[in-house]
C-alpha positions in Angstrom: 92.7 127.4 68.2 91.6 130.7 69.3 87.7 130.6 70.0 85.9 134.2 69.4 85.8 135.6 73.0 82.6 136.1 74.9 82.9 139.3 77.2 80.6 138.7 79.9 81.8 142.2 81.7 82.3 145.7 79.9 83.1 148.6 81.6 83.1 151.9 79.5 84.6 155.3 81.1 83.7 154.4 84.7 83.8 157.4 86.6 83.0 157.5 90.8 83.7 161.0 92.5 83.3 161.1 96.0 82.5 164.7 97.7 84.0 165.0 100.8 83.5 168.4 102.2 84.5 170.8 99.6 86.6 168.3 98.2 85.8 165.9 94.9 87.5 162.1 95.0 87.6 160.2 92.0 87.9 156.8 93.3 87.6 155.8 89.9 88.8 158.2 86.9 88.2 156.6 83.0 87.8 153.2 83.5 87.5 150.8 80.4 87.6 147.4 79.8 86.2 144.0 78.6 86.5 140.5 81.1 86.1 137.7 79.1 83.8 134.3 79.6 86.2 131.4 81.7 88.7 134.4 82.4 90.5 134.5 85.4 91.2 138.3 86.1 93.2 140.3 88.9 92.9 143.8 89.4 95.8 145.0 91.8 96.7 148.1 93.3 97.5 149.8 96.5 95.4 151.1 99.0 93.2 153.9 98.4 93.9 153.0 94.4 90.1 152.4 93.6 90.2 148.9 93.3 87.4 147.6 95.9 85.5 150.3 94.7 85.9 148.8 91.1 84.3 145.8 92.3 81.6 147.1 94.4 80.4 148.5 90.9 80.9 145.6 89.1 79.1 143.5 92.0 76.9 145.9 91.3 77.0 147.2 95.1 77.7 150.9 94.2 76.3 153.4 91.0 78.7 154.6 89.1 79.1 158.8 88.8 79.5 158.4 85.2 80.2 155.1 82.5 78.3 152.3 81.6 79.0 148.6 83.0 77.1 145.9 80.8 77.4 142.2 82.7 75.7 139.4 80.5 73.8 141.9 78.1 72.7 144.3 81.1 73.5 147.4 81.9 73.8 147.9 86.0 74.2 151.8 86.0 70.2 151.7 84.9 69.2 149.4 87.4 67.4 150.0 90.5 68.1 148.5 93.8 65.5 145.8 93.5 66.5 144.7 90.0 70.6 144.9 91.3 69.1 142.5 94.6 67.7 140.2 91.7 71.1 140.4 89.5 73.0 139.5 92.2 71.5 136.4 93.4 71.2 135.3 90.0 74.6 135.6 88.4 77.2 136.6 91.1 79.1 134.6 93.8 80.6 136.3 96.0 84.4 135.2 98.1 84.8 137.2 101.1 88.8 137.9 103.3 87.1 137.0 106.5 84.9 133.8 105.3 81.9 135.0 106.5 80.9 131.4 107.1 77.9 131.0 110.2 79.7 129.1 113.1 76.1 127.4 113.9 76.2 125.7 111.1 78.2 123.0 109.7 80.1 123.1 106.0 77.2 121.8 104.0 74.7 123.9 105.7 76.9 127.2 105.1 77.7 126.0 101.5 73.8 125.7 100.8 72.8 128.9 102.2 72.5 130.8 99.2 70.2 128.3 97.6 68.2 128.6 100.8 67.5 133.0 99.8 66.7 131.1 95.7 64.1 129.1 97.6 65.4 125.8 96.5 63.7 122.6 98.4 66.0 121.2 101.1 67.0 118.3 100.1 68.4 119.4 96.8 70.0 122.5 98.5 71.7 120.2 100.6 72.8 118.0 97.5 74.1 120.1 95.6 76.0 121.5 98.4 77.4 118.3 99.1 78.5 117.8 95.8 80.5 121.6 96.0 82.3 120.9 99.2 83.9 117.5 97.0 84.6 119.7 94.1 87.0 122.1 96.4 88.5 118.6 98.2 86.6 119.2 101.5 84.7 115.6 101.1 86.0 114.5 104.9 84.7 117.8 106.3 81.2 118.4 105.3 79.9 118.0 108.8 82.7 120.4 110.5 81.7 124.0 111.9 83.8 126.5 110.7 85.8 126.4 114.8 86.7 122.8 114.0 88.1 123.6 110.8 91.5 125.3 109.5 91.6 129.0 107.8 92.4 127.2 104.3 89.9 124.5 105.0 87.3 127.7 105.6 88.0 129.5 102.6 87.3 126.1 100.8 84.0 126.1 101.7 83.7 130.0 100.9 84.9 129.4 97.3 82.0 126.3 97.6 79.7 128.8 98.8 80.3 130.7 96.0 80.0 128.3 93.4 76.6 126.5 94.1 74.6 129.5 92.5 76.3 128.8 89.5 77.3 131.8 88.7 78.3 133.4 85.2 81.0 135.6 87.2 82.6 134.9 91.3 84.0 138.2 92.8 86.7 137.9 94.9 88.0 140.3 97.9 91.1 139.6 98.6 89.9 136.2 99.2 93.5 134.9 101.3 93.7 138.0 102.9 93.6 136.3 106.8 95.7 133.0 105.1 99.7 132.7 105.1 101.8 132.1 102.2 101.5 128.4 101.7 97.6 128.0 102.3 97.0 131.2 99.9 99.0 129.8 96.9 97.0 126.7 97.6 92.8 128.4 97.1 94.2 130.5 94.4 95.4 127.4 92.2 92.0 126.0 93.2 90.1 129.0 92.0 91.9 128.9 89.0 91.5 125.2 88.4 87.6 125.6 89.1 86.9 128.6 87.0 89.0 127.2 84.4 86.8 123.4 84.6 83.6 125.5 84.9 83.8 128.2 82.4 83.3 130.6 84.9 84.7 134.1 85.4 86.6 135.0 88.3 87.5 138.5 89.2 89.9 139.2 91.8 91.0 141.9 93.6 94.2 142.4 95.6 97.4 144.5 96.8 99.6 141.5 96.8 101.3 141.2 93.3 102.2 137.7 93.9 98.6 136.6 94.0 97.7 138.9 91.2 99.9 136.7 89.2 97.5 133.4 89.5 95.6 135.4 86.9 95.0 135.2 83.4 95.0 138.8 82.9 96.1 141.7 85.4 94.6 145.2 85.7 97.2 147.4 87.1 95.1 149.8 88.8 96.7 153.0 89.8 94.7 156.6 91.6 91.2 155.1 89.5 93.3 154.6 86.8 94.5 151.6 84.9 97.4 151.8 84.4 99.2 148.8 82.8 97.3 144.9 81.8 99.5 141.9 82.0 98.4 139.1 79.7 99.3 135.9 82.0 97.9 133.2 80.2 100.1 130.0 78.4 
């Protein structure tokens, strides 16, 4: 029962060189490739491999040197800052390593700050946040600062923060980079359970293979290259 694929990301020869001094860095060195709608994707390398800045050009946080990078139907390398601002808040969500959760406010409150920059009324901010925080199994901790809750507990409420835009596509930066073992394992079956419920796109990126497997796909990403995709999916 294979449905025709959507691809809600296409990259096409992504190129980012970096002067420093006399010297040219390509970060990124050919790039190509398609993400697909409801796809779980990892892109893993080592340091220094090109992979954040991969992201920070599909976030649409960075121009691209060269390449073209079309997310739903539009193509970021011709946008300008304002228009990026605009494509951000309307189709990304973003999971951070350190949280970035406000310790003045409580889990719902952090959870409906991004509907607070859309402009949405209060009380339906604060619903819809509410709703979020039962989604990712936090329903006992909605009025708990981020101090009076655990490092898995707070990455909870960043992948909740990330979902209540609805987004087409959540980026993820090494989202259980400040977690151990067991509490990692734990968000990424919940991403993947979300996305997957959703029919959301997740794109990840990491230097920890182990995590890299939760994905659907994995883009091997070697010196701005790619240099090997693992299809993961059953």
């Amino acid at each position: 029962m294979e449905q025709k694929k959507e691809a809600v990301i296409q990259v096409r020869n992504l190129y980012k060189i970096y002067r420093i001094g006399e010297n040219r860095v390509r970060a990124l060195n050919g790039v190509s490739l398609n993400i697909y709608r409801g796809e779980f994707c990892s892109i893993v390398g080592p340091s220094g491999s090109g992979k954040s800045t991969m992201l920070n050009m599909l976030a649409g946080l960075e121009k691209p040197t060269k390449g073209q990078i079309v997310i739903s139907g539009q193509h970021l390398e011709e946008l300008n800052e304002s228009q990026l601002v605009r494509f951000r808040r309307e189709h990304v969500g973003f999971i951070f390593q350190s949280f970035n959760l406000l310790g003045t406010m409580n889990a719902v409150e952090n959870v409906a700050l991004p509907l607070t920059f859309r402009g949405v009324p209060k009380k339906e901010r604060l619903a819809k946040a509410d709703k979020m925080l039962d989604l990712v199994g936090l329903s006992k901790h909605k009025n708990h600062r981020p101090n009076e809750m655990s490092g898995g507990q707070q990455q909870r409420v960043g992948v909740a923060r990330a979902l209540v835009v609805d987004p087409e596509i959540i980026f993820a930066d090494e989202p259980t980079g400040n977690l151990d073992s067991n509490t990692s394992a734990e968000v990424m079956e919940l991403m993947k359970k979300i996305v997957r419920e959703q029919n959301q796109t997740l794109v990840m990126v990491t230097h920890d293979n182990h995590l890299a497997g939760f994905a659907d796909r994995i883009f091997h990403i070697i010196d701005g290259k790619i240099v090997k995709i693992e299809n993961n999916r059953q």
